[in-house]
C-alpha positions in Angstrom: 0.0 0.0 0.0 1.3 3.0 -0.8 0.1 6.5 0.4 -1.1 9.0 -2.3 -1.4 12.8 -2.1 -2.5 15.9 -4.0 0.4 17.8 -3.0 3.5 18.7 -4.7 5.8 16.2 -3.4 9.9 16.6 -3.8 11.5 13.9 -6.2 15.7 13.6 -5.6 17.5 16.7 -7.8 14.0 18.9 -7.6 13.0 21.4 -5.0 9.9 22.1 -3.0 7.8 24.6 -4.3 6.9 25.9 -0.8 4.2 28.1 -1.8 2.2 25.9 -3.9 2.3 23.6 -0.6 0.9 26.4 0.8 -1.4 27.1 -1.6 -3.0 23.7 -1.5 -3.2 23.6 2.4 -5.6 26.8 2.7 -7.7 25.7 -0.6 -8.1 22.0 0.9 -7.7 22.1 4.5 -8.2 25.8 5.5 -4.7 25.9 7.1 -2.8 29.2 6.9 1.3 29.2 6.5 2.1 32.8 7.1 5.3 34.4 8.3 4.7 37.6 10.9 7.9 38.6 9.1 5.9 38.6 5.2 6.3 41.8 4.0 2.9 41.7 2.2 1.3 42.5 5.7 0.3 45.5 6.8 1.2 46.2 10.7 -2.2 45.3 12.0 -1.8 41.7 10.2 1.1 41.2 11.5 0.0 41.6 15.3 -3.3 39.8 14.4 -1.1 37.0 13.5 0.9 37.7 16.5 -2.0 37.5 19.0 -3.5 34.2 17.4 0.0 32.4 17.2 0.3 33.4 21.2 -3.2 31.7 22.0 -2.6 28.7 20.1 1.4 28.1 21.1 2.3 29.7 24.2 2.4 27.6 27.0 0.0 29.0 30.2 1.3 29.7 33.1 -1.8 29.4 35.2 
């Protein structure tokens, strides 16, 4: 059995497209691969992205 997938996958001597793996995360799965650092964000994006990466990775202290 062998597993199959619609992503771009890397064969020896090619490299990864990275964003068309992103690309095809959001469209299939709704998951979002986005850099704070991505200079197509404004400055509220960025915190926005900021704020939601702290809720769903920092650890709690309480």
């Amino acid at each position: 059995m062998s597993l199959h997938t619609n992503y771009p996958t890397r064969a020896i001597g090619r490299s990864v497209d990275h964003y068309a793996i992103k690309v095809h995360a959001f469209n299939d799965h709704g998951i979002v691969v986005a850099s704070v650092d991505d200079p197509r964000l404004d400055a509220f994006e960025r915190q926005f992205l900021k704020n939601v990466g702290a809720k769903l990775y920092s650890s709690r202290t309480s």
